[in-house]
N, C-alpha and C positions, 0 to 999 in steps of 0.2 A: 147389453149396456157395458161402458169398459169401468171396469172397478180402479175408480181414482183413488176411493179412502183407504183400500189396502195400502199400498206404496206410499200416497201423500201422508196418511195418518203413521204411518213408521218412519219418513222422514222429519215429521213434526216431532214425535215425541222424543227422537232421537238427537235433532236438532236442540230441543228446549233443553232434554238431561245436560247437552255439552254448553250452551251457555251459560244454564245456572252453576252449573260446577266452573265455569270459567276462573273463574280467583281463588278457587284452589288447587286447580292443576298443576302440574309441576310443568314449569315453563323451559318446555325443550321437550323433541321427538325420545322414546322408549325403545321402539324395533329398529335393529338394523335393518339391512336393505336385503339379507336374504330371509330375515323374519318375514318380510314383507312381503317379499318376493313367495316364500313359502304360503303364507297367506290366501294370496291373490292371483298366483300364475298359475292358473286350469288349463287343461285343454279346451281349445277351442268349442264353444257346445256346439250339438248338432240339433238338440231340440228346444222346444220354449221353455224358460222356468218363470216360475211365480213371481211376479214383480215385487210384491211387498218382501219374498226368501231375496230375491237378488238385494232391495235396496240393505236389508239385514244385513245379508252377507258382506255387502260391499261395509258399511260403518264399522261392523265388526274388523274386518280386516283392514282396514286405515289405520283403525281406531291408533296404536299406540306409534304410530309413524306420522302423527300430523306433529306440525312445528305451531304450537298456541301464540298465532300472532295475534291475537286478538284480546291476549291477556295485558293487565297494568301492569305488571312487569317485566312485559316484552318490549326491550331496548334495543335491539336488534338494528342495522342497515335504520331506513325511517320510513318503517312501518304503523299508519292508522289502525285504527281498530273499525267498528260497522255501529252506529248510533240504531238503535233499537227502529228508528224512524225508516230509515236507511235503507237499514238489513229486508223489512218490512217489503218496503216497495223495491227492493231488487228481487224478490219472490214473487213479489206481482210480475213484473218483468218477464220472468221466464215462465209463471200462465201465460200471461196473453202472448206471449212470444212472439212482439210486432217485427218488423222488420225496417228501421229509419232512418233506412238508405234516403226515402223520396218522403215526400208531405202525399203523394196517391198511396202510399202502401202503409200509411201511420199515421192521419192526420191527428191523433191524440199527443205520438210521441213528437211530432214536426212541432207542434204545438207547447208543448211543456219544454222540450228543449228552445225555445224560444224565450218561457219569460223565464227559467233557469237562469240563459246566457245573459239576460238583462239587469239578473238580479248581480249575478257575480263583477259583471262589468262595473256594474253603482260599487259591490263592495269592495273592490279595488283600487277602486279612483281612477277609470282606463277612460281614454275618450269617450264621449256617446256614441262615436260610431261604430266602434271597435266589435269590426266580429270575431265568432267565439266559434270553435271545432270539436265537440266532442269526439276523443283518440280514445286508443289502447292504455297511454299510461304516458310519463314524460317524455320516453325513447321518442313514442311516434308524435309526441307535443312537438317536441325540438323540430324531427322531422318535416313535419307540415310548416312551422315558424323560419327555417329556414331555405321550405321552397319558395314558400310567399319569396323570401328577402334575395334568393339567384331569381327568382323573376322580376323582381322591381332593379337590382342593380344590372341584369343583365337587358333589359327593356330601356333603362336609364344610358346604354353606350349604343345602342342604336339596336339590339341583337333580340330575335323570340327564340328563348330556349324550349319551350313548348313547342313549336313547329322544327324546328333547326336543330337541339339538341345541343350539347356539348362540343363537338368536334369543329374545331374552328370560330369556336367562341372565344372572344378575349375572357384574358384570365382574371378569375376571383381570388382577392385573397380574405382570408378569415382573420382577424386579429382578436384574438383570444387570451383571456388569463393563462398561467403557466400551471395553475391548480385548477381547472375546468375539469368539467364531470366529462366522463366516456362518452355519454351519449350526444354529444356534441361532434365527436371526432369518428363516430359511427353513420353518426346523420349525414353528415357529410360524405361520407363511404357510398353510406345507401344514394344518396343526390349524382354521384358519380363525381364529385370533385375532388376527392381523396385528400386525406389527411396531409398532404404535402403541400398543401394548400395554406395548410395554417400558420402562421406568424405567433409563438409563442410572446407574452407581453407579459413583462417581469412583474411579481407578487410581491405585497410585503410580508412580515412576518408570520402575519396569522389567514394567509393567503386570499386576501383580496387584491385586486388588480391596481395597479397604481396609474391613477390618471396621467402625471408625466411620462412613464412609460408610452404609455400608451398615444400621446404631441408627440413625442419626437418619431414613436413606428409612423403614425399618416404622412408624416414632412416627405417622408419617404417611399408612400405609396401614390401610384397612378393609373387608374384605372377603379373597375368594380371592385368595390370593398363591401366586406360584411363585419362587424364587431359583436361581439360576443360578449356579455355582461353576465355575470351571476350574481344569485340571489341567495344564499345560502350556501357554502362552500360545504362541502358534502363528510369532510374532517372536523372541521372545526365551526359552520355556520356563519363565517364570514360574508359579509356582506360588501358589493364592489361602489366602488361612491355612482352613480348611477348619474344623479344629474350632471355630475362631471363629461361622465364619460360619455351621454348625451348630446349633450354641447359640444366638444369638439370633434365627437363622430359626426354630429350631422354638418360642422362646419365644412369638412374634405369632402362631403357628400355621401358619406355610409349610410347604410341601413344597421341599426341598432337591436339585433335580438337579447333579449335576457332567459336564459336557462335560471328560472324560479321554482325548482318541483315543488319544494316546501316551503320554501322562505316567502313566496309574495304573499299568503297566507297571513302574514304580519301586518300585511298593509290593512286589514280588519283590527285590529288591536288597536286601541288611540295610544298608550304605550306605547307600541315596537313601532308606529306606521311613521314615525320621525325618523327613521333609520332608513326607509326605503323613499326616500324624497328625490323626485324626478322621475318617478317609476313610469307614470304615466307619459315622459316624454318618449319613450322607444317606440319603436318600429312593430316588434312583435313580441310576446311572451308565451313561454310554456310551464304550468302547472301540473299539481295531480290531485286529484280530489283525495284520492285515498290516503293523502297522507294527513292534513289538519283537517280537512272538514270530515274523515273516518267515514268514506261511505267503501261498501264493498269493492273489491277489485271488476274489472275494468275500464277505469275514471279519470282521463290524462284528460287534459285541456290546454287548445291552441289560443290565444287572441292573437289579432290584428288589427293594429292601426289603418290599415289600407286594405278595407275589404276588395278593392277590385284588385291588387296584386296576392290577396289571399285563395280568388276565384279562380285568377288565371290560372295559379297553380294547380290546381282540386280536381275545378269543374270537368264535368265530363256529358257529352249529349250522345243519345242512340235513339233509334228512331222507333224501338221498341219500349221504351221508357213513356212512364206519363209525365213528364215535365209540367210544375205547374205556372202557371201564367198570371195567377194573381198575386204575386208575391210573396204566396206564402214559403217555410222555409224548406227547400230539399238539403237534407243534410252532405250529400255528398259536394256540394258545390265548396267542402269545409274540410273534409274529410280525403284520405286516401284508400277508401274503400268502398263499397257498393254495398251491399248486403252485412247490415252489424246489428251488434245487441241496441236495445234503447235505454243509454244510458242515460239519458235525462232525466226517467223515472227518480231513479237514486239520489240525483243532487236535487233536483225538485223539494224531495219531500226531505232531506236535511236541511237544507236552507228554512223550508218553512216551516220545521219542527225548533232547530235554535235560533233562529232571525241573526239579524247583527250579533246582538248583546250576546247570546250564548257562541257563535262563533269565536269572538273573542275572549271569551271565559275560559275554551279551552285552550288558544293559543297562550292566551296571559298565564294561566297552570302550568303547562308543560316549559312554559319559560320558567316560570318559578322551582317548580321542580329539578329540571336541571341545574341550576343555580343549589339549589338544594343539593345533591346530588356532591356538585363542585366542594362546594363548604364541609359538607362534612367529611369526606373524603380526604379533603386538605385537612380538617384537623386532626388525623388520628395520620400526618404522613405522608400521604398519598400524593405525587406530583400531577397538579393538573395543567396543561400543555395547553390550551388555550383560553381565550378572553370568551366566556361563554354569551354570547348576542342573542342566541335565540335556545335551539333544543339540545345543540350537539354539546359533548362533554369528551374531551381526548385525557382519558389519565395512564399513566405511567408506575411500574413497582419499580423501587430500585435504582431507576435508570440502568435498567438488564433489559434487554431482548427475551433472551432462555427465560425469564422468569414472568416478564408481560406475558408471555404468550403462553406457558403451561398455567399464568391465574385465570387467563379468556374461557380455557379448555376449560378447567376446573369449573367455572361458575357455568358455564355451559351446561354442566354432566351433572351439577348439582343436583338444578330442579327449581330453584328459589328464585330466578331470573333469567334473562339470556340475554347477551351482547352479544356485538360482534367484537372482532380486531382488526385494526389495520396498522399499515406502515404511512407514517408522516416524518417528512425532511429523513428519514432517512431511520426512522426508529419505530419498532414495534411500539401499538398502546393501543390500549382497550376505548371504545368507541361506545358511549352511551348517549342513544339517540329518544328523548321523548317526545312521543309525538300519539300518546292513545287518550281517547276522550275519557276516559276512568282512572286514570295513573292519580295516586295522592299520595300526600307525606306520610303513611301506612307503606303506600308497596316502593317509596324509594324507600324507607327506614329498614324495611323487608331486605332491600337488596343492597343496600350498603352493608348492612350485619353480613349478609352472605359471599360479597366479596374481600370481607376483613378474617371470615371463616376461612376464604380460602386464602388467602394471603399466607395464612399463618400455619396452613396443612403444607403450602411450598417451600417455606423454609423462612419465612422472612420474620 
C-alpha cells in the first residue's frame, strides 16, 4: 500500500502552521539566495528517501526564502491572496490530477469550467455568448484575446492566418495606450507581429488613453486594425473611457481588446461598475483570477465576444483525440495548450463560496483601503501621485529619487509590509497595490506606521 498520510499529513500540518501564522509573519523573504541555495542544492540522489523526510526537508528549506504574498499586508506588484474556499479545492485539484485539455479526459472539469465561465460572464456584464478561456495568468489571457482579434481582422481583408501565416499577410496595426502593460507588447511578439506594429496613442495625466487621440490615429489607418483598451493602468489604476473607445474603434472597423487583469473585477462592485461602462461593447477581454477573486495561482482568463474567431484561433483536431460531438465543452478549443491543470476547480468554488455580494465586498475594501492608505499618508506629508480609482496608490518622499527608493528598500527589509517601486513620468515612487481578501484598516494602519518609521530612519 503507498503511504499517502506520511507526506500528505506533513504537508497538511505544515501548510496549516504557515497560514495561521500568516498575519504575523514578517512580510518579506529572510534567506538570501545562497542561504537557500545552501539549504536545498544536494547532490543529485542515487537512491529513494522517505517522502514525508523529503516533503520536511523541502518546507524546512524554503521555509525562510518564501515572499508571504498571501499576507494583508503584502502590497506588492497586484497580488491576490487564496480564499480558504479556494485554496481548498486547488488541493482537490492536484489529487484528482485531471487533465482538461478535452471534456473525454475530465468530464467533471469540462463541466465545472463551464458553469464557472457562465457565472463570471453574468458577473461582468459580457454578452451571453461570450466564451470564456481558462489560461496561465494575464500574459497568456492577452495572448489568446489577441489571436482571437489577428484572426478576425485578418479573415475580415480576405487573409487565414491560421493556414497562410504571417508572411505576406496585409499589415496589422495595434493602437494602444502610451502607458499599456508589457504583456501586450509581448503578446504580440509571441503572435509574431512584433512590437513595431504598435501605434503608440497619447495618455492623459494619470495614464488613461484619450479617445481623441485615438479619432484622429484611425483617420489615418487602413487596413487590419486591432485597439487595445485597459482596464486598470498597472501605476496608477487608471481606467481607459471604454465605451468611447468602442464606438469609434468599431466605427473604422477594429476589433477592440481590453487588457483588464484586475480592474474588470470592478465591474462586480455596484460602486466602481460605473467607471467601466461599455465594457461589454469590446471584441475580447483578459483577466486574472488571482488577483480580486484570490484564488491560487494559475488562474488568467480570456473572454470573447466572437466565439467562432476565439476557435479559429485555439482549436486544434488529431485523430488520436476523443473530440466530443455533443457539445460538450473541450477546453482546448479556448486555450493554447493541450494538456493543463483544471483550473476551474478554483474559481468554481470561490464564486460559490462569496457569490456576488462577497465578491464585491472585497473589491469595495480594497478600494477603501487604498483610499485609506492615500489619506493618511497625505496627512502626515507624503505626496500622493495619483487619483486613486481603484487599488493602486503611487506616493512619493520628497520628491527625491535617492530617497523614494532607499524608503521602498527599507520597508522591504523591515518585515511590517512590502511594496514594490516603480518609475512613473519619469520619477521614482513607491507602488501600493491592494488587492488581498483580508487586508483591513488594522494592516494598512500597520503599514502606514511602518513606512513613516522608515521615512524618518532616511533622513526625512
Amino acid at each position: 500500500m503507498t503511504d499517502w498520510e506520511g507526506p500528505l499529513g506533513e504537508a497538511y500540518e505544515r501548510a496549516k502552521a504557515y497560514l495561521t501564522t500568516l498575519p504575523e509573519r514578517p512580510v518579506g523573504p529572510r534567506a538570501t539566495a545562497a542561504e537557500l541555495h545552501q539549504a536545498l542544492a544536494h547532490p543529485l540522489p542515487q537512491h529513494p528517501t522517505d517522502p514525508q523526510e523529503v516533503i520536511a526537508h523541502l518546507a524546512k528549506g524554503v521555509e525562510e526564502g518564501l515572499l508571504p504574498s498571501g499576507s494583508g499586508r503584502f502590497f506588492g506588484f497586484v497580488f491576490g491572496g487564496a480564499t480558504p474556499a479556494a485554496l481548498a479545492a486547488d488541493w482537490l485539484t492536484t489529487v484528482w490530477d485531471q487533465n482538461a485539455g478535452l471534456y473525454a479526459a475530465s468530464p467533471a472539469a469540462a463541466v465545472v469550467e463551464e458553469v464557472a465561465a457562465s457565472w463570471l460572464v453574468e458577473l461582468f456584464g459580457l454578452p451571453a455568448q461570450t466564451s470564456v478561456g481558462f489560461v496561465t495568468g494575464a500574459q497568456m489571457a492577452n495572448f489568446t484575446g489577441l489571436a482571437a482579434a489577428r484572426h478576425a481582422v485578418l479573415r475580415q481583408a480576405g487573409w487565414d492566418v491560421e493556414r497562410d501565416g504571417l508572411i505576406g499577410a496585409p499589415p496589422i496595426r495595434v493602437l494602444a495606450g502610451a502607458e499599456r502593460h508589457d504583456t501586450v507588447d509581448r503578446a504580440l511578439r509571441f503572435l509574431g507581429l512584433g512590437t513595431s506594429c504598435i501605434m503608440p496613442i497619447e495618455v492623459d495625466g494619470q495614464g488613461r488613453m484619450r479617445a481623441d487621440a485615438l479619432t484622429a490615429a484611425l483617420r489615418d489607418i487602413d487596413g487590419p486594425t486591432i485597439v487595445c483598451a485597459q482596464v486598470g493602468n498597472v501605476n496608477t489604476g487608471a481606467i481607459d473611457p471604454i465605451a468611447e473607445i468602442c464606438q469609434r474603434a468599431h466605427e473604422a472597423g477594429a476589433w477592440v481588446h481590453v487588457d483588464a487583469a484586475f480592474g474588470l473585477w470592478a465591474a462586480v462592485s455596484p460602486t466602481l461598475k460605473p467607471l467601466l461602462a461599455g465594457i461589454d461593447k469590446a471584441d475580447s477581454w483578459a483577466t486574472d483570477a488571482h488577483k480580486w477573486l484570490n484564488v491560487p495561482y494559475d488562474s488568467g482568463l480570456v473572454f470573447c465576444a466572437q466565439p467562432n474567431a476565439h476557435r479559429a484561433a485555439m482549436s486544434v483536431r488529431a485523430s488520436y483525440l476523443i473530440h466530443d460531438e455533443n457539445g460538450e465543452r473541450d477546453s482546448l478549443e479556448f486555450n493554447p495548450e493541450f494538456s493543463r491543470r483544471a483550473r476551474g476547480f478554483a474559481v468554481y468554488a470561490a464564486i460559490r463560496a462569496l457569490g456576488r455580494d462577497g465578491i464585491a465586498e472585497i473589491v469595495d475594501r480594497c478600494h477603501a483601503m487604498a483610499n485609506r492608505f492615500a489619506e493618511t499618508l497625505k496627512a502626515h506629508g507624503v505626496a500622493v501621485l495619483n487619483d486613486v480609482v481603484l487599488n493602486q496608490v503611487l506616493v512619493r518622499f520628497g520628491d527625491d529619487d535617492e530617497l523614494t527608493r532607499k524608503v521602498v528598500s527599507a520597508v522591504q527589509h523591515e518585515g511590517t509590509c512590502w511594496m514594490s517601486g516603480t518609475t512613473w513620468h519619469g520619477k521614482a515612487a513607491m507602488r501600493i497595490s491592494v488587492s488581498n481578501w483580508t487586508t483591513d484598516e488594522d494592516d494598512v494602519d500597520k503599514s502606514v506606521a511602518a513606512i513613516l518609521r522608515c521615512l524618518a530612519r532616511e533622513g526625512l
